[in-house]
FILUM-343687 format. One line per field, with one value per residue: z, x, y of N, C-alpha, C in turn; residue number from 1. Coordinates in steps of 0.1 Angstrom, whole numbers. Layout:
# FILUM-343687
n_z = [Z,...]
n_x = [X,...]
n_y = [Y,...]
ca_z = [Z,...]
ca_x = [X,...]
ca_y = [Y,...]
c_z = [Z,...]
c_x = [X,...]
c_y = [Y,...]
seq = [NUM,...]
//
This chain:
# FILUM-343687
n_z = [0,-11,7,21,21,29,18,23,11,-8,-44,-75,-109,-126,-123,-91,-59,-27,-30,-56,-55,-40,-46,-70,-65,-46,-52,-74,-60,-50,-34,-23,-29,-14,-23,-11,-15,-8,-16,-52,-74,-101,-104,-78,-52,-51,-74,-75,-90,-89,-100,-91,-65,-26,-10,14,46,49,26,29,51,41,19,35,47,28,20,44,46,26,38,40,62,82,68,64,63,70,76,54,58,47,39,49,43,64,94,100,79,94,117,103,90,111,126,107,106,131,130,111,128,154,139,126,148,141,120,111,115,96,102,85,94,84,83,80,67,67,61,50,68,86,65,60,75,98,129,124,125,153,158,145,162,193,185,163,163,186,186,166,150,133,127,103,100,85,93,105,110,130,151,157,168,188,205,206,198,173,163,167,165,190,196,176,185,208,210,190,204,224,205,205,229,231,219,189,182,166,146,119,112,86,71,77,88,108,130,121,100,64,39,15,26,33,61,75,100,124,148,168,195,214,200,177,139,117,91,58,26,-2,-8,-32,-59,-61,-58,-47,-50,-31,-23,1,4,-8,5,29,22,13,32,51,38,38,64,71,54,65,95,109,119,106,86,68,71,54,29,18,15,0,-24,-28,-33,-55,-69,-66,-78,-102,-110,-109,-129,-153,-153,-140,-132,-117,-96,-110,-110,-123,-147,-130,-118,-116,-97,-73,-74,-69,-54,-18,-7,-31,-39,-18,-17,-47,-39,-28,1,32,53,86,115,148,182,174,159,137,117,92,68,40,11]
n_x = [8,6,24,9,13,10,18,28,38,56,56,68,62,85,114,130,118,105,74,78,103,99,77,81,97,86,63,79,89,70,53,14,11,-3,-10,-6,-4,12,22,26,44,67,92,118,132,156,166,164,142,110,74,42,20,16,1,-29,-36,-62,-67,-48,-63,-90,-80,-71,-91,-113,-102,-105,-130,-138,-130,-102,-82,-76,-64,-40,-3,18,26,43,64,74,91,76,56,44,41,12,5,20,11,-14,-5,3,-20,-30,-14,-19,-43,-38,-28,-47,-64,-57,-32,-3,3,32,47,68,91,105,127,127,149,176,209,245,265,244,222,196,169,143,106,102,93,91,110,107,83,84,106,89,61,59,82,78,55,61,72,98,121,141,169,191,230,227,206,199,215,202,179,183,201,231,262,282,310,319,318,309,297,279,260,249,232,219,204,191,172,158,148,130,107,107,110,129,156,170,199,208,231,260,295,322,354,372,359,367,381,367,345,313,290,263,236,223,197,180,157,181,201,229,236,259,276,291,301,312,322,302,309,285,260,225,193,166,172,176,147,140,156,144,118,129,141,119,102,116,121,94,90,109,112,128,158,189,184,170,188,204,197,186,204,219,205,201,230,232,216,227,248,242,229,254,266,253,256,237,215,194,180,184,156,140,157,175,158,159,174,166,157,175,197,203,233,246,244,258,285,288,291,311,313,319,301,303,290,290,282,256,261,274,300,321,347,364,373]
n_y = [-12,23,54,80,111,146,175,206,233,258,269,267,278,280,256,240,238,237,225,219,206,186,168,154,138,121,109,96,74,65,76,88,119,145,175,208,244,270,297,307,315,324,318,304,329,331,345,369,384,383,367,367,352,351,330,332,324,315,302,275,267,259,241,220,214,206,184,169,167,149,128,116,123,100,83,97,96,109,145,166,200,234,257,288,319,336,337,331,319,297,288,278,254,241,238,222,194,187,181,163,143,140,126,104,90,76,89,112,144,161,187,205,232,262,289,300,305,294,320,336,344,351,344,351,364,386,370,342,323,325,315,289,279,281,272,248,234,220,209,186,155,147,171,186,207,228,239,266,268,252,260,282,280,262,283,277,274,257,234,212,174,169,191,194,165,179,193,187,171,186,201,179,177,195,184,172,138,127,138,153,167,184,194,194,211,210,215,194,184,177,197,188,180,173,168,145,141,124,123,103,81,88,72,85,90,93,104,111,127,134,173,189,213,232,257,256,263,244,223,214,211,187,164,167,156,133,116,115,99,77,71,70,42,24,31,33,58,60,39,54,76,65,64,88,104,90,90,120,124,116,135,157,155,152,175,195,182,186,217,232,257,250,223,193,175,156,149,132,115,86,83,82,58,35,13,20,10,5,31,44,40,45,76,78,75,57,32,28,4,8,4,17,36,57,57,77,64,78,63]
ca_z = [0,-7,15,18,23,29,19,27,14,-18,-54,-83,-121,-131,-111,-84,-47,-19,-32,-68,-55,-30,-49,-76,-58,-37,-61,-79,-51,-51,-23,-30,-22,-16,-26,-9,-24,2,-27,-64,-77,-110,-99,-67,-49,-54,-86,-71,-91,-95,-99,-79,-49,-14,-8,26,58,48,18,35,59,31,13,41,53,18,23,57,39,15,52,40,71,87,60,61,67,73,70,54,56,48,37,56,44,73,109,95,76,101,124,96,90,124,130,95,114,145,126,107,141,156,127,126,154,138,106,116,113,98,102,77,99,73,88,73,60,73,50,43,85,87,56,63,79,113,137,114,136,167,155,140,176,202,181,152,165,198,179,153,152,123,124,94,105,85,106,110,122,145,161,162,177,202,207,209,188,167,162,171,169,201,196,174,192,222,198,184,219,229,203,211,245,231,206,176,188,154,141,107,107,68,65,89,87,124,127,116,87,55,29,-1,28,41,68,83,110,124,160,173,205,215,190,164,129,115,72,51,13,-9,-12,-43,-59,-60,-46,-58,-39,-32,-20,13,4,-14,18,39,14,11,49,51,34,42,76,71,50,75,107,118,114,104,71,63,64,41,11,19,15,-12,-35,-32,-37,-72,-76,-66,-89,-119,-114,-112,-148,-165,-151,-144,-117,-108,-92,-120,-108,-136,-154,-118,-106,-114,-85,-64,-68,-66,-35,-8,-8,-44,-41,-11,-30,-59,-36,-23,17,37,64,95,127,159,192,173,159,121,115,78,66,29,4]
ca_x = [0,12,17,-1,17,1,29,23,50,57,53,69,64,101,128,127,121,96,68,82,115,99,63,79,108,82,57,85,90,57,40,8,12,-15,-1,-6,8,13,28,28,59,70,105,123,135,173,171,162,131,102,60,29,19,18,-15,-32,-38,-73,-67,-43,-72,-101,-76,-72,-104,-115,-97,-112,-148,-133,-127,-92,-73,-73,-56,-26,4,25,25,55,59,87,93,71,57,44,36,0,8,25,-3,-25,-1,5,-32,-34,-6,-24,-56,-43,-23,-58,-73,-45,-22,7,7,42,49,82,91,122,123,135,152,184,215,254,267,231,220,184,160,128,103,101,82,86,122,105,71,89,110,79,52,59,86,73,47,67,79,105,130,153,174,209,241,231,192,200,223,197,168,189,211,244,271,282,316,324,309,298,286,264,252,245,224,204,195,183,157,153,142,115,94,108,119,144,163,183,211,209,248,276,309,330,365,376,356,376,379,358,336,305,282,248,243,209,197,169,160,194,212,230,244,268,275,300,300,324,313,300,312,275,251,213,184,156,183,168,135,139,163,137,110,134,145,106,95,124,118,86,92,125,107,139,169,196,179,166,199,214,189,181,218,225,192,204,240,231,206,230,260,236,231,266,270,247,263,225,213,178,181,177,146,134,166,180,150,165,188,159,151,187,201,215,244,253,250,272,297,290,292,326,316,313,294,307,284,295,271,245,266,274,312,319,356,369,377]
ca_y = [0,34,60,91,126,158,184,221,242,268,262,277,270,271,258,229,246,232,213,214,194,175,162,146,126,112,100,83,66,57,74,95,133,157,193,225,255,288,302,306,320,320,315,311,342,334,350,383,389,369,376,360,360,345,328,336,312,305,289,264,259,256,231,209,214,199,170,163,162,136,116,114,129,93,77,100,88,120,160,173,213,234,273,297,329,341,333,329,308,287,287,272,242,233,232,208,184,189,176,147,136,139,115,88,89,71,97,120,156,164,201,220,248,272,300,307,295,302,335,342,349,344,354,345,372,387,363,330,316,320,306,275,272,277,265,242,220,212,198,180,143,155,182,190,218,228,237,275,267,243,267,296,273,256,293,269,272,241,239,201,166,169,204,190,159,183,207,175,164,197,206,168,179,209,183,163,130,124,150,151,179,181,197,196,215,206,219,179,183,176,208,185,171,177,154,146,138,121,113,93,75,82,72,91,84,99,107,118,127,148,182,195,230,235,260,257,261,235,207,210,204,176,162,165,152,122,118,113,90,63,70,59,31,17,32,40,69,53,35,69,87,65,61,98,109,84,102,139,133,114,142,167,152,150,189,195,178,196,231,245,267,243,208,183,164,154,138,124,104,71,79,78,43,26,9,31,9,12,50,50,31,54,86,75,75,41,36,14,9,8,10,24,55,54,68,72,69,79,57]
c_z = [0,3,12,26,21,30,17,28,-4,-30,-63,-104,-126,-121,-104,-71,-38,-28,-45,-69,-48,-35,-56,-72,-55,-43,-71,-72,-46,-41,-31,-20,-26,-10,-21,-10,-13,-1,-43,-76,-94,-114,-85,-62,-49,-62,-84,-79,-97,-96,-94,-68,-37,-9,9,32,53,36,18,41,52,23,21,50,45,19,36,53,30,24,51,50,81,78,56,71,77,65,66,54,53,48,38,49,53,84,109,91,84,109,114,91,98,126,121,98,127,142,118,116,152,149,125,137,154,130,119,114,110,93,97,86,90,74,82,68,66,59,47,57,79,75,53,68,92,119,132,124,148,167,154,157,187,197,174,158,177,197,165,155,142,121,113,94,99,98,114,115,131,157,166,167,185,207,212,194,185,159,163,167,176,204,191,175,199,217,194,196,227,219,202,220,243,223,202,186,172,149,129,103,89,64,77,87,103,118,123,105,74,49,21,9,32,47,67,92,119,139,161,184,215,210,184,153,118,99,65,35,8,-12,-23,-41,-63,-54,-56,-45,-43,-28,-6,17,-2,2,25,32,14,19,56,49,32,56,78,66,64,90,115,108,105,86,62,62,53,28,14,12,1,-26,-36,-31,-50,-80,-77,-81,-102,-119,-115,-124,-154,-160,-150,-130,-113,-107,-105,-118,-116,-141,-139,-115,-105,-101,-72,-61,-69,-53,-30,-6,-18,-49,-34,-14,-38,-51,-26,-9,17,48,75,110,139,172,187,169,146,118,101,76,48,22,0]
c_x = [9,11,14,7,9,13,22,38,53,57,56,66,76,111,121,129,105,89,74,97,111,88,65,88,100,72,62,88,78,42,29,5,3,-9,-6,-3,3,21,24,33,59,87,111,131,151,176,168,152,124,81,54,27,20,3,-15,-32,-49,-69,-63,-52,-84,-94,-79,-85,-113,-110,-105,-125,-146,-136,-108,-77,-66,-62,-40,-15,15,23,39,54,77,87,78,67,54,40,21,-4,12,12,-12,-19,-1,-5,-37,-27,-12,-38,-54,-34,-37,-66,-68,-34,-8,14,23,38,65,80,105,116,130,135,162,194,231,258,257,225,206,173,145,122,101,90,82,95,116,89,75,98,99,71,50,65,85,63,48,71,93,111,142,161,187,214,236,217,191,207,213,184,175,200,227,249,279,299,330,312,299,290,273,257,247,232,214,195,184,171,151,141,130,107,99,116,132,145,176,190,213,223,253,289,311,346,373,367,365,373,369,351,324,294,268,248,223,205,180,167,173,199,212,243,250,271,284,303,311,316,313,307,300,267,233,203,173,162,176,153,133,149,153,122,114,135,129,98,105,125,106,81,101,116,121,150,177,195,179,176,205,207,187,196,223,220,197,218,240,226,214,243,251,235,241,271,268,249,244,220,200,182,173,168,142,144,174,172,149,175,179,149,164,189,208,228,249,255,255,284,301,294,306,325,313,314,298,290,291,284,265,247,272,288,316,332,360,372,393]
c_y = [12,41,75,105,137,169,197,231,253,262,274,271,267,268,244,233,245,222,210,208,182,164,150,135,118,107,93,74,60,63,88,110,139,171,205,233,265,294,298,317,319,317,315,324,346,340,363,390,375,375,361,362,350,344,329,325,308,295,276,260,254,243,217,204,203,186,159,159,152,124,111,112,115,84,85,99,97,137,164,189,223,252,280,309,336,336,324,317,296,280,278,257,238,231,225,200,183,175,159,136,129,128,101,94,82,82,107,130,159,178,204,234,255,283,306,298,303,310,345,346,344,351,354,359,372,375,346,321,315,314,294,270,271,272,256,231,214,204,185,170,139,168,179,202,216,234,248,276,260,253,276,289,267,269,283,269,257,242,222,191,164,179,202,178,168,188,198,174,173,199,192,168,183,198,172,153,123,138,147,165,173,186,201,199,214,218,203,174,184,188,203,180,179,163,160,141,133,114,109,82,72,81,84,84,94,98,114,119,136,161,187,206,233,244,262,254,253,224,204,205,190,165,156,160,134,112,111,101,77,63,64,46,23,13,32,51,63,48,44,78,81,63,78,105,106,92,115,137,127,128,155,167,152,168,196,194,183,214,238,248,257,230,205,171,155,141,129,116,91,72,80,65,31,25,15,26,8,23,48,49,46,67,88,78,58,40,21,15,6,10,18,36,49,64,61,74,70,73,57]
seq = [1,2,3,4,5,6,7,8,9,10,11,12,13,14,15,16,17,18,19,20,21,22,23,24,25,26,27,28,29,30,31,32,33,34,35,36,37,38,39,40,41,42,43,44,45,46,47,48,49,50,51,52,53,54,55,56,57,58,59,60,61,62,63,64,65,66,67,68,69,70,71,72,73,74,75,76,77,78,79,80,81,82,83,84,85,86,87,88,89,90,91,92,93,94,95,96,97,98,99,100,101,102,103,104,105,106,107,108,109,110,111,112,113,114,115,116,117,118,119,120,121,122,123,124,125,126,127,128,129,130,131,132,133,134,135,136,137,138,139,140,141,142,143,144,145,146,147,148,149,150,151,152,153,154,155,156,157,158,159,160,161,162,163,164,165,166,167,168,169,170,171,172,173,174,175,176,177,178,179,180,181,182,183,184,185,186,187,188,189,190,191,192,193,194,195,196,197,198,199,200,201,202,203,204,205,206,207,208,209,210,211,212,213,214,215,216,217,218,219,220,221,222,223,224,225,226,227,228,229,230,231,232,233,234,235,236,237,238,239,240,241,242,243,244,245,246,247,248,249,250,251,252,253,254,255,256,257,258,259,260,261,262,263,264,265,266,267,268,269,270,271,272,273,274,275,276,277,278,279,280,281,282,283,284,285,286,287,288,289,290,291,292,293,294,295,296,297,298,299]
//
């Protein structure tokens, strides 16, 4: 049986950034997504101009409202949610995760708090960072947080391994019981490397890839789109970092190739149905376990 996603997050016609990196990964993967747009862009905003608009809170709440009349809300499996326009907006997703947690108490909530990025400080709008820290992910069973929103919801600087184990554990404490640090620089980080870094029950697992000369936005959404739905397949972390890890660095190396500013969803999405140990292979990390902690060394 498939499963059933209810994603609530931006939507543009060109380019690949929230639901239009995350919709179609996960329907090649088989599961069946129901789309909420709290946006409609005609490009993402990296390119410094773009036209449409930012749809209001009701219509998020009329969408999912509509669904709930269908009877559907019991049958879903998980909420994914990700870039924010306003508080408002927040508010009207958490109370659509609120609602299909209420309907099926298995279904998850995974929450991209999407605040900023390190170089770039925080670019989101007034009120959204501390909306997503007191209200969102205390209610969230799913946090995807890069290196420099982990730091600014848990105020701890990250700076070591154990900096950011400590940093996991804590917004552990406020809500989400798994957490996937989607990019990790340490000071024992290699120059071409970059990690992940994933805890759960305690544990954590640990990831290491070469780093692209890449920068393109929508990698995160798709991450945590990915991160998602092999967590709910596996039912555990661990599984889920490495098919998740293995998928976006095929997807990222195929955009790399073709030298172009949008994630190549489209021509990559064979790399989202090969085996996570033949991309780890292919992505030149290898993954040992040890007590329950995943340390990756170089080829």
């Amino acid at each position: 049986m498939s499963l059933n996603i209810l994603s609530i997050q931006s939507w543009v016609a060109y380019g690949h950034v929230g639901n239009a990196s995350a919709i179609f990964p996960l329907q090649r993967l088989g599961a069946e997504v129901w789309g909420v747009h709290t946006v409609q862009f005609s490009n993402h905003t990296g390119y410094g101009a773009w036209r449409g608009q930012v749809f209001g809170a009701d219509l998020v709440r009329e969408c999912v409202a509509g669904i709930a009349d269908r009877g559907m809300l019991p049958l879903c499996d998980a909420v994914l949610s990700g870039y924010l326009g306003s508080a408002e907006i927040g508010a009207a997703v958490r109370d659509a995760a609120l609602a299909v947690k209420a309907a099926n108490p298995r279904a998850l909530w995974c929450c991209d708090p999407v605040i900023g990025d390190t170089g770039r400080g925080v670019f989101v709008r007034p009120g959204i960072p501390e909306f997503l820290r007191d209200q969102a992910l205390p209610a969230a069973d799913i946090a995807t947080p890069n290196q420099f929103e982990l730091e600014w919801l848990t105020g701890r600087a990250i700076t070591s391994l154990a900096d950011a184990k400590a940093a996991m554990a804590a917004l552990q404490a406020t809500g989400p019981r798994c957490v996937l640090l989607t990019s990790l620089r340490t000071e024992t980080t290699g120059d071409n490397e970059i990690e992940m870094l994933a805890a759960e029950a305690g544990g954590f697992w640990q990831l290491r890839t070469p780093l692209l000369p890449l920068s393109v936005n929508g990698a995160g959404d798709a991450i945590a789109a990915l991160f998602l739905f092999h967590r709910l397949k596996s039912g555990a972390a661990a599984p889920a970092l490495e098919a998740a890890a293995a998928s976006i660095f095929g997807l990222l190396s195929r955009t790399l190739e073709a030298g172009a500013r949008e994630l190549q969803v489209i021509s990559a999405q064979e790399d989202q149905l090969i085996g996570a140990e033949v991309k780890m292979v292919n992505a030149g990390a290898a993954i040992n376990s040890d007590l329950n902690e995943y340390w990756p060394g170089m080829p």
